[in-house]
N, C-alpha and C positions, 0 to 999 in steps of 0.2 A: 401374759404372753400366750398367744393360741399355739396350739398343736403345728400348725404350719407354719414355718417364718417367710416371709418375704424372701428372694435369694438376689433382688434390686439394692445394689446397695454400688457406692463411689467405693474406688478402691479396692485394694487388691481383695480377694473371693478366698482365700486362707494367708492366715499371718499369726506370725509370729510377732510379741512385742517382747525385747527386752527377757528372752525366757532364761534364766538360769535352774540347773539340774545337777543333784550328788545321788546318787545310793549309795542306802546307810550306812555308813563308816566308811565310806569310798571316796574317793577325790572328787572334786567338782567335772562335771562332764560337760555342762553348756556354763558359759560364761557371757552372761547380757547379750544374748545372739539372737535378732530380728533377721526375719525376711517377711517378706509377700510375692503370692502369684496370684495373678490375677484370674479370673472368667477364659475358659476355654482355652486354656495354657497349657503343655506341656512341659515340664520344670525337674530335671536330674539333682539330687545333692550327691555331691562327689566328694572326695578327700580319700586320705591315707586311715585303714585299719584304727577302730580305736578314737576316731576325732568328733564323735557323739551322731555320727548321724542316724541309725537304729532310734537309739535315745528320741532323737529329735522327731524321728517318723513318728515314736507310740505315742508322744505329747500331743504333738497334729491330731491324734485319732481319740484322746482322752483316754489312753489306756493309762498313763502317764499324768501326774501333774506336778508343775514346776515348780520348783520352791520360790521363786520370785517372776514376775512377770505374767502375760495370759495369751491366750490362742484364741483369733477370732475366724469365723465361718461367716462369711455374706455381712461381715460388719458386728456382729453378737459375739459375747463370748462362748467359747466354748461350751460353761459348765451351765451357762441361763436355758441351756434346747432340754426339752425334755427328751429323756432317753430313745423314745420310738419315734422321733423327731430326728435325728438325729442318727440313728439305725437307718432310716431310708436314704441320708443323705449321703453318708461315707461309707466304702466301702475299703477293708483293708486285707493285703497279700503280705502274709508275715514272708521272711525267707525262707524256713522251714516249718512243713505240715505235718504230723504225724498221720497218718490213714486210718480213717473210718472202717476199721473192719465190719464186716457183712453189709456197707452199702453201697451200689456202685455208684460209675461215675457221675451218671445223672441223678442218683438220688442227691446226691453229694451238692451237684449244682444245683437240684431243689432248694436243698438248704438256705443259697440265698438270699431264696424267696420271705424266709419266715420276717423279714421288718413288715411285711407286703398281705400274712395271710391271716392277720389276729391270733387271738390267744389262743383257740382250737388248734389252729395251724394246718387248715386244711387248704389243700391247692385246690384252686379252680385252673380252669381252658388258661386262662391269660399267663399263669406259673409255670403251667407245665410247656406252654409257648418259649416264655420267656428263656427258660432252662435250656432247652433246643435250640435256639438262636444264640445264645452265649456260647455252646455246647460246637456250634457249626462257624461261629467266629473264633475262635482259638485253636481249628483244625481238631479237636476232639470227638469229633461223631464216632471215629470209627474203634470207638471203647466207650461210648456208651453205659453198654451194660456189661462189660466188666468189674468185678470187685477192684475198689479204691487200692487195697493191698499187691493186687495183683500185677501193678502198673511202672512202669520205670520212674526214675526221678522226673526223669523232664515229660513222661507224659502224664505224672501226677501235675506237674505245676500248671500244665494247660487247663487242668480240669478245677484248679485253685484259682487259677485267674478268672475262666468259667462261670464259677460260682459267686466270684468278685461284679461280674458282668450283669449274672442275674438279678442281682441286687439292683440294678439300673440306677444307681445313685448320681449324685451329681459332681463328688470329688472319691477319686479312687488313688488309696495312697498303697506303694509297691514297692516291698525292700526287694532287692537284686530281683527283680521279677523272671529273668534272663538264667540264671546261671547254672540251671544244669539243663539248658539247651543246647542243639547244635544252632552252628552258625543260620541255616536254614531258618526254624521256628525263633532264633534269635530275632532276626530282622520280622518276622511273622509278625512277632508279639508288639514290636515298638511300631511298624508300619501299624497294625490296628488301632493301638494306643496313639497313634496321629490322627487315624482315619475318627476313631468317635470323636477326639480332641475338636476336629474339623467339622462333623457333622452333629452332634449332640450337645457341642461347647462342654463337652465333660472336663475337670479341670483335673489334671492327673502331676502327682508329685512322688518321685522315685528314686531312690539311692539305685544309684550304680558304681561296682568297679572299673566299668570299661568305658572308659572317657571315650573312645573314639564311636561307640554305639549313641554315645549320650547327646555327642556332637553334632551326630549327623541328623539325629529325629527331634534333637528338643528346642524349646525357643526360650527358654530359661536355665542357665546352669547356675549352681549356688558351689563356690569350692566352700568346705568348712573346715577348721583346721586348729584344733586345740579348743574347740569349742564354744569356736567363735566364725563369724563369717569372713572368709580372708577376701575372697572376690567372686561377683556374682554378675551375672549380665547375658545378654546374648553370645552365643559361643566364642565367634569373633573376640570378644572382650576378655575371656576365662582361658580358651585356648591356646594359650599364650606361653611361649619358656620361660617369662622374665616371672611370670603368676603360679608356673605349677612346677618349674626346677626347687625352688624354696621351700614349697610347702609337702613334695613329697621328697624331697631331700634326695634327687638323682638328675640328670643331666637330661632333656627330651628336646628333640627337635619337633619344630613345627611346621606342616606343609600345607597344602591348602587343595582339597579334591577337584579335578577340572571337570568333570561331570556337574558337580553341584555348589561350587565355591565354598565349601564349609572345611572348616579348619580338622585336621587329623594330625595324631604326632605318632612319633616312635620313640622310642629311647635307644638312648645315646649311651655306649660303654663310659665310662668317666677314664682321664685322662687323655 
């Protein structure tokens, strides 16, 4: 198999077949749980605290591997890409980053570069392009070159995503990517994450808790729910009281936004 693979392939562009997942001496977490998204797709997993979707993100990315089942990229399995292979192509936003004391923010999104700069790890023009252009699409310029330490929560996670960006990969996986944002940089972050979706065909797959964020920007939602997929489909499909009263176990109503026809809910007091 060469160093590059093909990313031509039928069928969905990351899948899950069949994965099942425990940590040791721990109960099972994923139980025979498939999906797929396809090429240039934006795709939320959602669910209640606890219903494996972390778990499920690090399997996606091979941090992870499953005790039964496999994860394919562009049609291949995961574990056949060689590793610098495979470094350029995924790119991963844990939900929490500890900081890089003494480097700032732009070194930090250098960092992304290293799938990109060989074993020396030296940046040329095009890295330190790339850094800046990541760096000015996540509204981060204007820290720069402040120390990573230095930085709030949510202006740290700008400059993680950043870094995520600079990598220019072709699937970009992102636990809560949002949450210690304001409402503001909230929609910042998902409108971008449509905009490369649309223009790059990046194919981006995200746990969120805010279903009504996930609604409105994504074209795939996956509920997952004891570690397994309970319902998955275009929002329309998922957004649903009869689909998400059951499986986060409370009462929600379902409305529908007149600006942009996509489904929003609220919750409902019980009783």
């Amino acid at each position: 198999m060469t160093e590059e693979v093909s990313a031509l392939t039928a069928g969905p562009y990351v899948e899950a077949r069949d994965v099942e997942f425990a940590y040791p001496r721990g109960p099972r977490v994923l139980a025979g749980l498939s999906l797929g998204v396809e090429r240039g797709r934006l795709a939320c997993l959602l669910g209640p605290n606890g219903s494996g979707k972390t778990t499920l993100l690090r399997i996606l990315i091979g941090l992870l591997s499953p005790s039964k089942g496999d994860v394919r990229l562009a049609g291949i399995r995961l574990a056949d890409y060689p590793r610098g292979a495979l470094a350029r192509r995924i790119a991963y936003v844990p939900q929490e980053t500890l900081a890089a004391v003494g480097f700032t923010a732009l070194e930090t999104v250098l960092m992304g570069r290293s799938p990109h700069t060989g074993a020396l790890g030296f940046a040329a023009a095009r890295d330190w392009y790339a850094a800046r252009e990541a760096l000015r699409l996540t509204d981060a310029e204007p820290f720069a070159e402040r120390g990573l330490e230095e930085l709030s929560g949510g202006e740290r996670q700008r400059v993680i995503i950043a870094r995520a960006l600079a990598q220019e990969p072709d699937v970009m996986l992102l636990d809560e990517p949002t949450s210690f944002l304001d409402i503001r940089h909230q929609h910042a972050i998902y409108g971008l994450l449509r905009r490369l979706v649309k223009e790059r065909e990046l194919t981006v797959v995200c746990v969120s808790h805010d279903l009504n964020l996930a609604a409105a920007y994504a074209d795939r939602l996956v509920l997952v729910s004891r570690g397994r997929v309970a319902a998955a489909g275009e929002p329309d499909e998922v957004i649903r009281s009869e689909v998400l009263s059951p499986v986060y176990e409370t009462p929600v109503e379902v409305r529908r936004d007149d600006a942009t026809g996509r489904p929003y809910l609220l919750p409902r007091p019980p009783g």
